[in-house]
N, C-alpha and C positions, 0 to 999 in steps of 0.2 A: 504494500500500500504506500501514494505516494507521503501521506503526512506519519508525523512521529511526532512525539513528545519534544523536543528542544528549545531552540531560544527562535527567534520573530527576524523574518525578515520583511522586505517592502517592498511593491510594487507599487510603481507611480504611472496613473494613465489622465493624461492632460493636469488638471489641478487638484482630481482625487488619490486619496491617500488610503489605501486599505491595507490591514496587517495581517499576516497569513502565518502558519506554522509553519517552521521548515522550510527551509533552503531551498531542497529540491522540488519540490513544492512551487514555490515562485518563479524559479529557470521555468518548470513545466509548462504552467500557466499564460506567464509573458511568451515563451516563445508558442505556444498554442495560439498567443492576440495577434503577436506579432505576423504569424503566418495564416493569418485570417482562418485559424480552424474553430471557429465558433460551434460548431458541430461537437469534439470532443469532450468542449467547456461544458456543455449543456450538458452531454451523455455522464461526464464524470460529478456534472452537479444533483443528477437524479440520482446516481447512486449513492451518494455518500450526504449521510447527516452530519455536517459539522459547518465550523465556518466557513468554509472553504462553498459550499452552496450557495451560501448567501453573494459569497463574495464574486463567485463566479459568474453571478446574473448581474450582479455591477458592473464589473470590467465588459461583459459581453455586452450591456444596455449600454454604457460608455461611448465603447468603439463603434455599435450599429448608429450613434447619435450624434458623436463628434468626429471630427478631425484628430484621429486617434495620433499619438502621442505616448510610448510606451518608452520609458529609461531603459537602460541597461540597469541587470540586476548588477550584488557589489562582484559575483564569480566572472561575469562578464563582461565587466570593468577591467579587473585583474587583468583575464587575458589580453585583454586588449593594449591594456599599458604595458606589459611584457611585451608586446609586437610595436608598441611605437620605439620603445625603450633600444629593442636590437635591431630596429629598423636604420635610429637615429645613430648606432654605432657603426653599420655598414655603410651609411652613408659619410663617418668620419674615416671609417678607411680607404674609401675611395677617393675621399680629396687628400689623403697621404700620398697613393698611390700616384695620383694627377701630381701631386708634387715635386715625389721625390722617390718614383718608379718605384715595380714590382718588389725590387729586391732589396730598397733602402730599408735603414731601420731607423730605430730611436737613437742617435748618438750617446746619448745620456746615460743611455742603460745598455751594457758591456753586452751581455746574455741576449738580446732582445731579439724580436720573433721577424722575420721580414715584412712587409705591406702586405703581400700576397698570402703567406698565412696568416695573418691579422682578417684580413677578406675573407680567406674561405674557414676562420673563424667563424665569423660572427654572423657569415650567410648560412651555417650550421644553426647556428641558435637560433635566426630568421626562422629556419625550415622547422625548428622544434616548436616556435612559438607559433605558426599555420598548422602545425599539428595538433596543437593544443585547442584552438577553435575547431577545426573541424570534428575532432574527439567529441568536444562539447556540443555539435552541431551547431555550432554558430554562427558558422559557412557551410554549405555545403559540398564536400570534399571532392564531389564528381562535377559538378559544376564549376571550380576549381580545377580542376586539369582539363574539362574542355575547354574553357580560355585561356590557360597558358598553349593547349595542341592551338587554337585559334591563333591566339598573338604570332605562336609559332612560325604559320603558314604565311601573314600577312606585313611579319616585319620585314622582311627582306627587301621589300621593295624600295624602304625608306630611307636602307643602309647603305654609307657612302665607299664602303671600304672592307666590307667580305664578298 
């Protein structure tokens, strides 16, 4: 069952505020509004007596009434500042690289790692933190590699120099 005993989290849809039990619970839910499965809402609000029925015919009357407006929960925050986080590092390696080539290093530090494994560092952790969304369905993993197969086929045309 999705709820349990624990501490409270929140979902926020436009300028209401409902508390829900459980964590996984709330991911459920929000991404249930978010992917307009108002069907599931309703099926899982008939079965179950708790707050979560009440709540569930809130969020649904909500989004069928406004201009929905669903937050990220705080789990799909996290991932997400993890992906801007190692995003924001790949893109410091590449202006190293731009600067001071594939195989420069840090002067400063005797031991240090060149640009180029600094890069395929942290485009590692790039690849673990898209992994982590997609684990959590955050993205969806297949639609996801058919736009990178996409990009694939139609960057070349814009390339000056492969």
């Amino acid at each position: 069952m999705l709820l349990s005993s624990g501490y409270y989290d929140r979902l926020f849809v436009k300028w209401y505020e409902v508390s829900i039990s459980d964590d996984n619970t709330a991911d459920f839910v929000a991404r249930c509004n978010r992917e307009n499965h108002l069907d599931i809402i309703n099926d899982l609000s008939k079965e179950m007596e708790s707050p979560l029925t009440h709540m569930a015919h809130v969020v649904s009357e909500v989004n069928v009434t406004l201009n929905k407006v669903i937050l990220p929960t705080d789990a799909e925050n996290e991932r997400l500042d993890i992906l801007v986080e190692e995003m924001g590092e790949v893109i410091c390696a590449i202006s190293a690289i731009r600067r001071f080539g594939f195989e420069g290093r840090n002067p400063e530090l005797l031991l240090s790692s060149t640009n180029r494994e600094d890069l395929t560092r942290e485009l590692g952790d790039v690849t673990n933190a898209i992994n982590m969304l997609t684990e959590a369905n955050d993205v969806d993993a297949i639609a996801v590699i058919e736009r990178a197969d996409a990009k694939s086929e139609n960057i070349g045309k814009w390339l000056r120099y492969n």
